[in-house]
N, CA, C and O of each residue as an XYZ file, in Angstrom:
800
protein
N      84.132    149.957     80.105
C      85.035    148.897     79.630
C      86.169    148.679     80.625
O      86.235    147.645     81.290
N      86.946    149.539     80.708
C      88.009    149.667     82.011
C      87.406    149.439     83.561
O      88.105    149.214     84.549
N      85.718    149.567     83.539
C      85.648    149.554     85.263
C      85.650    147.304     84.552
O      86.325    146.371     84.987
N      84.952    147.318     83.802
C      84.715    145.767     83.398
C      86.068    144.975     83.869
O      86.017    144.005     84.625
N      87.483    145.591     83.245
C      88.334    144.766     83.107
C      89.005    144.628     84.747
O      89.753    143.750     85.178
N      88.361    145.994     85.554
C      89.512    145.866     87.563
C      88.349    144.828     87.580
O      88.719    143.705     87.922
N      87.300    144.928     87.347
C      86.280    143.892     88.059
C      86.592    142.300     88.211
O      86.556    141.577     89.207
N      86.967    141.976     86.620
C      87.306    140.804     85.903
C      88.572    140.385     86.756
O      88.724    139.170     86.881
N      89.712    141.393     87.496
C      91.244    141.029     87.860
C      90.577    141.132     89.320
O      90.884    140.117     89.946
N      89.917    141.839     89.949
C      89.604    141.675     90.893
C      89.231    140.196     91.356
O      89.774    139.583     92.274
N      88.179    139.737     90.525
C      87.438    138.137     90.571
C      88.606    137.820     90.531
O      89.190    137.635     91.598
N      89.331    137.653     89.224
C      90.496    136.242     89.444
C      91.412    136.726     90.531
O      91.773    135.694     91.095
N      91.955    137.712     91.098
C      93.238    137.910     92.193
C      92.241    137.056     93.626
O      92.780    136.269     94.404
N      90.909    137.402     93.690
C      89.845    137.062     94.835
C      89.815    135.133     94.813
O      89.671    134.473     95.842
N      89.963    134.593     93.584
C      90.275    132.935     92.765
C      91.470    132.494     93.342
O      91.496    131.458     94.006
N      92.326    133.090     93.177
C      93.965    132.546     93.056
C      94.290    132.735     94.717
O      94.985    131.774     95.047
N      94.072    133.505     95.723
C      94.732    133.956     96.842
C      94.349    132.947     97.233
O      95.342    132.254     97.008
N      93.233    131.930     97.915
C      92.879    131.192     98.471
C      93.658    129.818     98.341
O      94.021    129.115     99.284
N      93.905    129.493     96.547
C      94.978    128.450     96.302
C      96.108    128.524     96.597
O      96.792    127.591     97.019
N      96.566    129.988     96.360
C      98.181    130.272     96.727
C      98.268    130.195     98.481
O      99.397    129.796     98.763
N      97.356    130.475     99.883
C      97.120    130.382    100.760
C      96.735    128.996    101.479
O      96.853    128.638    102.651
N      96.171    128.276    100.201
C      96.295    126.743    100.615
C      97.776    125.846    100.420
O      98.183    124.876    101.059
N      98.308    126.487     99.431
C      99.668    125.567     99.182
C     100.461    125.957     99.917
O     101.455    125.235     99.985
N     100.468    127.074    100.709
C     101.375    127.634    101.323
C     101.250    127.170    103.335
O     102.166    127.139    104.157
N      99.723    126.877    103.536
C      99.298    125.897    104.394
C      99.630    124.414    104.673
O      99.904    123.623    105.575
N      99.458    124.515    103.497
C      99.595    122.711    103.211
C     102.055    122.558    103.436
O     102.618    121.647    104.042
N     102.261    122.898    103.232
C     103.486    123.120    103.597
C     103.982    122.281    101.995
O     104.435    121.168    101.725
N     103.616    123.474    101.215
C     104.288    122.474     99.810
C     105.285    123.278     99.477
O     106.204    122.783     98.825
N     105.345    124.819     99.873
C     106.597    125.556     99.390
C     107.805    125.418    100.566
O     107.679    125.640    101.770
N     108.964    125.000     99.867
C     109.783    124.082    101.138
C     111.021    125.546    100.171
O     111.038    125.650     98.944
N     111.907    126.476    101.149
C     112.342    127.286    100.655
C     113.840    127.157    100.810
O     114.823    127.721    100.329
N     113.619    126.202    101.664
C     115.757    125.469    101.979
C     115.619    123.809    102.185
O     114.586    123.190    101.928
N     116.704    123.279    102.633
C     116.334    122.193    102.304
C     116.006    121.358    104.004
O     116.487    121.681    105.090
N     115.055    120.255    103.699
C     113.888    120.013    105.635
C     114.668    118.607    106.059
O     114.691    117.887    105.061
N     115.068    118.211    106.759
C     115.012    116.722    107.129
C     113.801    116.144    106.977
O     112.841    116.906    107.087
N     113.590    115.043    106.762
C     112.118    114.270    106.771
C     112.290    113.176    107.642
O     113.482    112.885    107.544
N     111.984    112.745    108.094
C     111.378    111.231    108.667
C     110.253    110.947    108.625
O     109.417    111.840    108.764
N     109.762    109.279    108.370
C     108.572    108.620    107.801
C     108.758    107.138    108.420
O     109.888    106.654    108.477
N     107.810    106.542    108.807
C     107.412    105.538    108.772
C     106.223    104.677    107.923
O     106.439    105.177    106.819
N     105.540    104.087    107.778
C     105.163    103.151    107.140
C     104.870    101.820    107.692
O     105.741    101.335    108.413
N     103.514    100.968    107.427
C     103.289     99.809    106.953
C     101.972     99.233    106.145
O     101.054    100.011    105.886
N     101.923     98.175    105.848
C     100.864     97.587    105.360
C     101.283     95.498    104.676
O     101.692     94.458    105.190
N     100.936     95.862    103.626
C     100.982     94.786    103.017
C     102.098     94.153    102.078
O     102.868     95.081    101.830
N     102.569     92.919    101.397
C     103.713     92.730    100.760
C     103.097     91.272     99.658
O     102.668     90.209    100.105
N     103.227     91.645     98.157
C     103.001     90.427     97.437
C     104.209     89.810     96.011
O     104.424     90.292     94.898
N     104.474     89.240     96.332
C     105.473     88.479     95.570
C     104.663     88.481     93.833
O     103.862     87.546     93.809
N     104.673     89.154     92.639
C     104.730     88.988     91.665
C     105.024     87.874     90.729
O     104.506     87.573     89.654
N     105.933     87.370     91.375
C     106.832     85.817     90.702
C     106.737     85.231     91.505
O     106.421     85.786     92.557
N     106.951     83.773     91.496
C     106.965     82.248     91.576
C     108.655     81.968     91.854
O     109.544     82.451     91.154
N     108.856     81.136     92.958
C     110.429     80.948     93.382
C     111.056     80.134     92.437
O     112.273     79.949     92.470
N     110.002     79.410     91.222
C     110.834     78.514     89.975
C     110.096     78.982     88.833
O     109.480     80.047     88.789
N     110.197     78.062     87.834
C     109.886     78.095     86.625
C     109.050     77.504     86.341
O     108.339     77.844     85.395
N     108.815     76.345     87.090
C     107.783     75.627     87.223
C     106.198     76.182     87.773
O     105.064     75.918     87.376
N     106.644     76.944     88.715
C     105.408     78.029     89.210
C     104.649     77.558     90.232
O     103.565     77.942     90.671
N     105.849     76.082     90.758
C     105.113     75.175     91.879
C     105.554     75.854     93.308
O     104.853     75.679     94.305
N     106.266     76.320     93.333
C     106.982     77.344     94.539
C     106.644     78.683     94.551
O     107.036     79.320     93.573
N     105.696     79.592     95.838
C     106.248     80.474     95.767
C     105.664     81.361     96.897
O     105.472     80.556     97.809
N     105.278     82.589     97.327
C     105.185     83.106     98.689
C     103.722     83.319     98.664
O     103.185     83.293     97.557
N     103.005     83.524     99.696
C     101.803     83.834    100.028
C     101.606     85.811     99.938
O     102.610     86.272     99.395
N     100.994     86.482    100.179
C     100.705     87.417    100.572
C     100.651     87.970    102.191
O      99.819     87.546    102.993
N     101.722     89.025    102.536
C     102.450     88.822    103.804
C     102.168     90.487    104.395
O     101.275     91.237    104.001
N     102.784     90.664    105.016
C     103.100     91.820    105.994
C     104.152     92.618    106.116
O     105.167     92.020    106.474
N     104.301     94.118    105.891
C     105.306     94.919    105.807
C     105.558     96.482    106.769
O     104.780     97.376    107.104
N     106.593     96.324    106.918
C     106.501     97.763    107.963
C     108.104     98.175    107.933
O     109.106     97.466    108.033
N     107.968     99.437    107.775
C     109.367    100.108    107.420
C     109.660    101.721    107.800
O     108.737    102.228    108.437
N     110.685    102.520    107.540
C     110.909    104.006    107.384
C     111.843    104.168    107.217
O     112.516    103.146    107.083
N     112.584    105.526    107.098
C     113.243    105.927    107.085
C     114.147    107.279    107.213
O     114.030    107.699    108.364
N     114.949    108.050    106.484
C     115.084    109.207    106.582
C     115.610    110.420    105.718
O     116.806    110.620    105.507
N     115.070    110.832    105.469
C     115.771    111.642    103.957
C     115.945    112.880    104.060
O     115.806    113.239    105.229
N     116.207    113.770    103.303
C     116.174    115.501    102.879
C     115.433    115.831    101.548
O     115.588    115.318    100.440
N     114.551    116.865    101.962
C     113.695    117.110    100.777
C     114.045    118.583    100.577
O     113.513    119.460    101.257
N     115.205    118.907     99.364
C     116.181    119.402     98.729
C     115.111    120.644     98.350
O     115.278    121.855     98.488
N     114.190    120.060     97.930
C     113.034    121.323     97.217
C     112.183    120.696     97.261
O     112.141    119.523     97.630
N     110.690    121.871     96.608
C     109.455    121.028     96.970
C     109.410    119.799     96.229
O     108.650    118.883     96.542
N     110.369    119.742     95.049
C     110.249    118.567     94.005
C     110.814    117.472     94.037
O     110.509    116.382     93.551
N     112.064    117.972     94.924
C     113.107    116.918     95.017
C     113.549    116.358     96.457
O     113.870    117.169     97.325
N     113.568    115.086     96.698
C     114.047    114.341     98.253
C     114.709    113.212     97.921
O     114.199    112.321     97.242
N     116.147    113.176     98.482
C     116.774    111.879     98.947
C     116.780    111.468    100.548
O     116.709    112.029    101.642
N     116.936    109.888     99.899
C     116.185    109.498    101.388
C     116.666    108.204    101.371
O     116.395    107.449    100.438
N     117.669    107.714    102.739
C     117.656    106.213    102.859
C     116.940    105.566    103.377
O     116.844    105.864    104.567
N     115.908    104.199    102.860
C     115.051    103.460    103.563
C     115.238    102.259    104.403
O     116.430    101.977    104.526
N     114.514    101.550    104.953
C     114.568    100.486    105.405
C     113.291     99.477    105.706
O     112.721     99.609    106.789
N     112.807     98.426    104.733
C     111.684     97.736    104.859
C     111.950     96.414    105.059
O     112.756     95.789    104.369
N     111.175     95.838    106.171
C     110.866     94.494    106.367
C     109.710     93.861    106.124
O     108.604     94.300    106.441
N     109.954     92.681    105.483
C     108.281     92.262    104.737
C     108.694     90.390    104.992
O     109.775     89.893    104.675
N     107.380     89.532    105.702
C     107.665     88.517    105.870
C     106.387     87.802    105.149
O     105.232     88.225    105.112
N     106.790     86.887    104.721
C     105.372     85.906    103.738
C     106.106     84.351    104.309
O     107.109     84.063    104.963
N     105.106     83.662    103.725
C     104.693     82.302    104.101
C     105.096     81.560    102.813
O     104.653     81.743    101.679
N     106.047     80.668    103.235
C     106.302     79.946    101.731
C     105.146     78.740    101.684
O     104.797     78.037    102.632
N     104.524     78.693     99.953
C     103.796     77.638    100.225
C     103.869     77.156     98.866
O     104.456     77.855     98.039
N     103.230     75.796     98.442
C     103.734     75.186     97.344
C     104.468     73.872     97.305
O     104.127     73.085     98.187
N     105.468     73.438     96.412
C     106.072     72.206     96.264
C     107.190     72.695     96.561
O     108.030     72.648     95.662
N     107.652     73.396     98.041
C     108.659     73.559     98.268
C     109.340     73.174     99.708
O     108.657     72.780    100.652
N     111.130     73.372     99.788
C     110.902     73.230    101.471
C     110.696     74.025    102.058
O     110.922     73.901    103.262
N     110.205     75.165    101.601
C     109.976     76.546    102.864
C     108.454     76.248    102.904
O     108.048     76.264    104.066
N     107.502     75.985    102.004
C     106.448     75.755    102.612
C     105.785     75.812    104.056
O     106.277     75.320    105.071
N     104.630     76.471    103.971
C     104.199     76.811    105.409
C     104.976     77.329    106.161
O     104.429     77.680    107.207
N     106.677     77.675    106.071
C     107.560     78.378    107.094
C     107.819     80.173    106.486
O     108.303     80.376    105.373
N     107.594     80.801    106.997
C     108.425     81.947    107.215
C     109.354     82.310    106.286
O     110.268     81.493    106.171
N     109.424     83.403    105.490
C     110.312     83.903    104.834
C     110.457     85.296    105.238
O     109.421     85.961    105.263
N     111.903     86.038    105.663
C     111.969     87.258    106.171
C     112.319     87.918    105.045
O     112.322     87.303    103.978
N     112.674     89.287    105.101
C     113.494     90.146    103.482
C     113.825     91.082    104.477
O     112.991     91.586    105.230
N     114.844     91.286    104.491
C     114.959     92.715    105.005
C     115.751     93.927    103.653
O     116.888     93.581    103.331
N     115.356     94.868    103.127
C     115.528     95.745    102.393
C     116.032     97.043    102.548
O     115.216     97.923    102.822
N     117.284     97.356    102.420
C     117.917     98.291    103.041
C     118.526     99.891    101.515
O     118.861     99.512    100.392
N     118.526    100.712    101.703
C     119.655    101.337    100.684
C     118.609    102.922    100.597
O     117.945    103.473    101.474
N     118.817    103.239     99.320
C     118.251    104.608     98.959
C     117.382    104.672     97.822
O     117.005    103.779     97.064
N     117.157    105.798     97.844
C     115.987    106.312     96.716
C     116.168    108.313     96.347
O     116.342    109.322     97.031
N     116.017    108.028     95.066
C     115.531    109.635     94.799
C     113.661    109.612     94.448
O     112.973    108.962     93.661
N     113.368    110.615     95.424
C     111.611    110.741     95.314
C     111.404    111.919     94.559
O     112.190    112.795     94.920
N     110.464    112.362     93.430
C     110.474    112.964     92.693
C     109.146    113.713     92.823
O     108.357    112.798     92.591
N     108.208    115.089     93.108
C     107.128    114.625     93.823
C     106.700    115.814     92.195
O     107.260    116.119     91.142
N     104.969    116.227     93.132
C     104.993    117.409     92.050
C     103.351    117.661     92.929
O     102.230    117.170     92.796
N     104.119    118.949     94.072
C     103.050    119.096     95.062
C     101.829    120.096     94.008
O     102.153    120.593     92.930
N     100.702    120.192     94.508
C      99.700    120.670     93.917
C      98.637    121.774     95.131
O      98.265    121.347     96.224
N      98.408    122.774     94.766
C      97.457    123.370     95.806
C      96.718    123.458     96.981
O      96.465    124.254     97.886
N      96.317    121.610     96.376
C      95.297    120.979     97.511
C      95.880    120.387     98.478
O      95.149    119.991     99.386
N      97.344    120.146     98.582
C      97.960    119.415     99.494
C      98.655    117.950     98.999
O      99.505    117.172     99.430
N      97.845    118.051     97.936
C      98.610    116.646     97.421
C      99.724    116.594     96.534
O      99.744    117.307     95.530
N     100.649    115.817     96.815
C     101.738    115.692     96.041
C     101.688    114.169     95.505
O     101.659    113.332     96.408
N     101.672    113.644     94.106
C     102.182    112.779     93.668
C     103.492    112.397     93.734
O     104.183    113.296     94.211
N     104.337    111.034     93.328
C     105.389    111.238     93.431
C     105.809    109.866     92.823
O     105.006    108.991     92.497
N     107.007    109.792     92.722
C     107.540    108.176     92.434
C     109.055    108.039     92.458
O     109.725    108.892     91.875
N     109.629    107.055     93.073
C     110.731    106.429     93.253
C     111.109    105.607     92.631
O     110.595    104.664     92.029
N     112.789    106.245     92.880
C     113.547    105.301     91.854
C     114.645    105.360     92.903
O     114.938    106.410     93.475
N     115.419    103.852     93.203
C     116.541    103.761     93.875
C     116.827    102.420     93.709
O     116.264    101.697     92.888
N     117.845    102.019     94.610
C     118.459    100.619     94.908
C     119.410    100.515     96.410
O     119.724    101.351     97.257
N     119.624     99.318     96.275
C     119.728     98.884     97.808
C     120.533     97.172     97.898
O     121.322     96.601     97.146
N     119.961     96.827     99.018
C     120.111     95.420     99.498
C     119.207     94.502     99.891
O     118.234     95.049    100.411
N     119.111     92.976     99.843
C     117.871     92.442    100.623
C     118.682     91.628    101.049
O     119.748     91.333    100.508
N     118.217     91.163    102.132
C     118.721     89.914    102.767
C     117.851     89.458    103.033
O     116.880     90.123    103.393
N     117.827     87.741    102.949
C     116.479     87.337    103.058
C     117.292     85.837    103.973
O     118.360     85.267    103.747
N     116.206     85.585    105.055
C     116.267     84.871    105.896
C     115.449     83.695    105.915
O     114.721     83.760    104.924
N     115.192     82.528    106.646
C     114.134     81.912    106.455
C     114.361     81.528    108.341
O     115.011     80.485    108.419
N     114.100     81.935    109.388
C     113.852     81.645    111.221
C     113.558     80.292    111.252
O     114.367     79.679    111.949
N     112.530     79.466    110.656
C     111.701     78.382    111.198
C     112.625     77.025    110.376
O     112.271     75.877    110.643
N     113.703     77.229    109.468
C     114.953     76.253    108.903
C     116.089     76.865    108.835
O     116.605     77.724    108.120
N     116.422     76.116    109.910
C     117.623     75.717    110.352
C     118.651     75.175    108.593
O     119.857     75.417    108.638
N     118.319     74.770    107.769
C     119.081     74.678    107.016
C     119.033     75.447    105.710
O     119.424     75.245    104.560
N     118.334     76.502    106.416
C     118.327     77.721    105.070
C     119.327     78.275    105.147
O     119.545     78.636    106.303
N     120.137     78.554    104.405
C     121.493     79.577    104.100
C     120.820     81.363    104.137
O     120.181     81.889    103.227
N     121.079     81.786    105.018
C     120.535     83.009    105.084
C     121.674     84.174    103.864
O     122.892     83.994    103.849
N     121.161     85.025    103.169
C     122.051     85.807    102.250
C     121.651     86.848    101.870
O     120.593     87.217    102.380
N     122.278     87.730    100.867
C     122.077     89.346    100.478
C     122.621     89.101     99.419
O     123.669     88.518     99.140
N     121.440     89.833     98.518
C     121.473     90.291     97.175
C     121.284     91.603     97.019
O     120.667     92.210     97.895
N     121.788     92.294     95.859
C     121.667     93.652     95.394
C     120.225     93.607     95.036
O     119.748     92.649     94.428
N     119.562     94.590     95.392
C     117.998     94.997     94.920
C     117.615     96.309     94.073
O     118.085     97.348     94.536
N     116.928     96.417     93.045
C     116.704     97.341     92.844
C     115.294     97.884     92.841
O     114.358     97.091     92.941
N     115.112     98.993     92.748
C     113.785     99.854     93.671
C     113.087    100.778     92.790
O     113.855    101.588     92.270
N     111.867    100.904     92.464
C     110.822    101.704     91.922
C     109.749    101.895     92.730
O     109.735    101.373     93.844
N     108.690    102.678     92.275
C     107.408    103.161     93.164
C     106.976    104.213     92.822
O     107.558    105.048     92.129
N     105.558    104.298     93.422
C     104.635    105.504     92.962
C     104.080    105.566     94.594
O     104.311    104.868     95.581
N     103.246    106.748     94.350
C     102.753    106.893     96.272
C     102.097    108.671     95.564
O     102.367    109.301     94.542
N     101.201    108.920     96.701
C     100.833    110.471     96.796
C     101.075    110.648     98.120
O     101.494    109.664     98.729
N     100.877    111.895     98.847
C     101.441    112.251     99.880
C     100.511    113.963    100.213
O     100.616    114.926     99.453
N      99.821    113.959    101.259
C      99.575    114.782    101.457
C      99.790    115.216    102.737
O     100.094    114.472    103.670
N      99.597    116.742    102.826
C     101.089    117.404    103.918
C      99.432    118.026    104.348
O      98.600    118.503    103.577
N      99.333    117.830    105.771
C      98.426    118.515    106.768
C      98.448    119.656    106.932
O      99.540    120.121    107.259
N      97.348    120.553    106.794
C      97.321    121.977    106.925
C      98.180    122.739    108.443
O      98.164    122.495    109.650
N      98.875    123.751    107.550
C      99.379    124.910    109.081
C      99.966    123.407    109.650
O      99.181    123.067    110.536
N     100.989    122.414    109.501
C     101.764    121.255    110.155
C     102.691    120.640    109.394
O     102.546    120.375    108.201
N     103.693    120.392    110.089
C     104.743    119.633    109.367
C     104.723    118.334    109.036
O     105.662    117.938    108.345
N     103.872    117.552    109.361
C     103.286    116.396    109.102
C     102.688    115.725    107.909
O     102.026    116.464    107.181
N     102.769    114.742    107.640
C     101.906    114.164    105.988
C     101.787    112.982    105.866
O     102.778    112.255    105.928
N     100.724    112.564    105.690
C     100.244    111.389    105.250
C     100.376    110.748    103.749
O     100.143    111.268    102.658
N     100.661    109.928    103.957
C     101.175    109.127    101.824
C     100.703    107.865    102.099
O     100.816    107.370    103.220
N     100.173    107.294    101.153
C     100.422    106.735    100.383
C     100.744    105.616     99.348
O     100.150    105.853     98.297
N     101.536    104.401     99.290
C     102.500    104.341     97.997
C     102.995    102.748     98.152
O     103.074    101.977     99.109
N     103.335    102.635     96.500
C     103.269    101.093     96.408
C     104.473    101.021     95.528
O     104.505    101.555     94.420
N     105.940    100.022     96.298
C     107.241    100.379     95.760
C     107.508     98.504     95.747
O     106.907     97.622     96.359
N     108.730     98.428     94.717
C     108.709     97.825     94.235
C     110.347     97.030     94.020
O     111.145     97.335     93.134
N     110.528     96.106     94.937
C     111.989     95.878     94.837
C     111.930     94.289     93.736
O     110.976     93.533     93.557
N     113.417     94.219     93.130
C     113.705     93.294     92.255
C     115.327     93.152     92.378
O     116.319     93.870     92.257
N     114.967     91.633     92.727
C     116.061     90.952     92.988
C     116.328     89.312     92.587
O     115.332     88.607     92.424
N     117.476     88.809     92.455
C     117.681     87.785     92.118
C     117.330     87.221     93.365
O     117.245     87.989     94.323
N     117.074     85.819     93.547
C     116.654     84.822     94.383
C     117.114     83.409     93.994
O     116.194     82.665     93.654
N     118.369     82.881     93.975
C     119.126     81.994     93.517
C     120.389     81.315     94.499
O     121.580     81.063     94.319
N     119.541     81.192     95.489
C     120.490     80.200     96.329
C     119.377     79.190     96.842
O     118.372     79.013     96.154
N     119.594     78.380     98.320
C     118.664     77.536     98.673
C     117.991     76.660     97.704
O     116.949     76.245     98.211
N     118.153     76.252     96.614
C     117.657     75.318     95.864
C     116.464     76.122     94.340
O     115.761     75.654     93.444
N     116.824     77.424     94.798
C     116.054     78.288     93.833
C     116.962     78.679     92.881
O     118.124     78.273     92.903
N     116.421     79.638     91.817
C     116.577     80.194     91.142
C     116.104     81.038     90.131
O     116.404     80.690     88.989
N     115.377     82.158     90.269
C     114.597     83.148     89.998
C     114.541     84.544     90.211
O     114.634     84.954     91.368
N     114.397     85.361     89.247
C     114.106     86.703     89.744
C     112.937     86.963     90.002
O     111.881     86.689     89.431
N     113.215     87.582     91.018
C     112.302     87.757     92.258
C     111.382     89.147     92.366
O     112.230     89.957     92.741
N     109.997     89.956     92.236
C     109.570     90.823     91.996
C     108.581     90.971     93.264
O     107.539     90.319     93.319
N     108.977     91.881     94.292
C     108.139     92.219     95.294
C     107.546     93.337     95.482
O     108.173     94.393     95.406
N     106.443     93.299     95.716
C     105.777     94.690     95.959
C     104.775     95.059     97.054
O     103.635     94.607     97.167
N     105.533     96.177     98.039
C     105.601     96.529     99.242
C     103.847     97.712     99.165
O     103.810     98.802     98.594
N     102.945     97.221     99.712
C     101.944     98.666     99.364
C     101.731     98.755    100.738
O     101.475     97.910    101.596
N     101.889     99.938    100.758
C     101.595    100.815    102.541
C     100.930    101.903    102.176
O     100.536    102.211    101.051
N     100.799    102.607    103.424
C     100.282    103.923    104.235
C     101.401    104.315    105.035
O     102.150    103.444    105.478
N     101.639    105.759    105.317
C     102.512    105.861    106.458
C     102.472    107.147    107.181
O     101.315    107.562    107.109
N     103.207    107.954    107.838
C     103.167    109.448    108.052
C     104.722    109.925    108.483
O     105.556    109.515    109.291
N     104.672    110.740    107.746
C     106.102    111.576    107.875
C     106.250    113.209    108.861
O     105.194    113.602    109.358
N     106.993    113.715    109.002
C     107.335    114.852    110.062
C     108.835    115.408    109.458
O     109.967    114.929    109.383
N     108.331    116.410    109.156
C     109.751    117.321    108.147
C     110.191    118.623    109.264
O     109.442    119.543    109.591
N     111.354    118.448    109.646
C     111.521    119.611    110.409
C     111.960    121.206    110.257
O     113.047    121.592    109.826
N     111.234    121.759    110.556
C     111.278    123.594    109.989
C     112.656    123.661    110.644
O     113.203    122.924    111.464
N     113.259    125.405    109.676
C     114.655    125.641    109.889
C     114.633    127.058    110.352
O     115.684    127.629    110.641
């Protein structure tokens, strides 16, 4: 009975070392706090319509961004970002066919919840700024609004490296009420990117 039960702890201690040896690879136990840096890009789609009417509003565009944060513990990272995302106005409007810039500036708390295999889920919550431009009119009033920021993303951290690949699809909301508009405005930024956390 007793040789049964070292046998039984033997198997599971022989189970568990390999996971505890992978998370510890994967660089998920963070034991002080790392600088991070990340970049990012991919894609950008406007949710809403620039009126009410639903005759105005952006195409599906292009995004590329990073930034830089501290990841406090394995669970916890603040981090200020910075994303640029440009779409095509099209519709019954005057931006039509021209260029719309955003530039998106401010912070975030990332919340993760690393796992064995290397992967960490995670999701953001912050706020910021946008300024949004229009290059190709000359009689666009260029301006900045307060934005606010959500998101989800996974993130996985490369074996034996400080490095990691994510991820993640975030989500700024802002008013859009100058230039002849008036609407809140719902954008959503989905990328890929890779980050580099530096050991202490």
């Amino acid at each position: 009975m007793f040789g049964k039960a070292k046998i039984t702890a033997a198997l599971l201690f022989s189970l568990l070392v390999p996971g505890i040896a992978t998370a510890q690879d994967a660089g998920q136990t963070f034991d002080r706090p790392s600088l991070v840096l990340f970049a990012n890009g991919g894609g950008n789609s406007s949710l809403t319509d620039l009126n009410d009417a639903g005759t105005a509003s952006l195409e599906t565009g292009w995004t590329g961004g990073g930034g830089v944060g501290v990841q406090l513990n394995r669970f916890l990272a603040v981090r200020g970002t910075f994303d640029y995302a440009r779409s095509d106005g099209q519709g019954a409007t005057a931006i039509s066919g021209q260029a719309l810039d955003r530039y998106f500036y401010g912070g975030d708390v990332q919340l993760r919840y690393p796992t064995a295999s290397g992967l960490a889920p995670y999701v953001l919550l912050g706020a910021g700024a946008v300024t949004i431009d229009n290059p190709d009119n000359a009689a666009f009033d260029r301006f900045t609004k307060f934005a606010g920021k959500g998101g989800l993303g996974v993130e996985y951290a490369l074996p034996r490296s400080n490095f990691g690949l994510f991820v993640q699809a975030s989500s700024y909301v802002y008013d859009f009420d100058q230039n002849g508009f008036d609407k809140t405005q719902v954008d959503v930024l989905w990328t890929a990117g890779l980050n580099y956390r530096f050991s202490y």
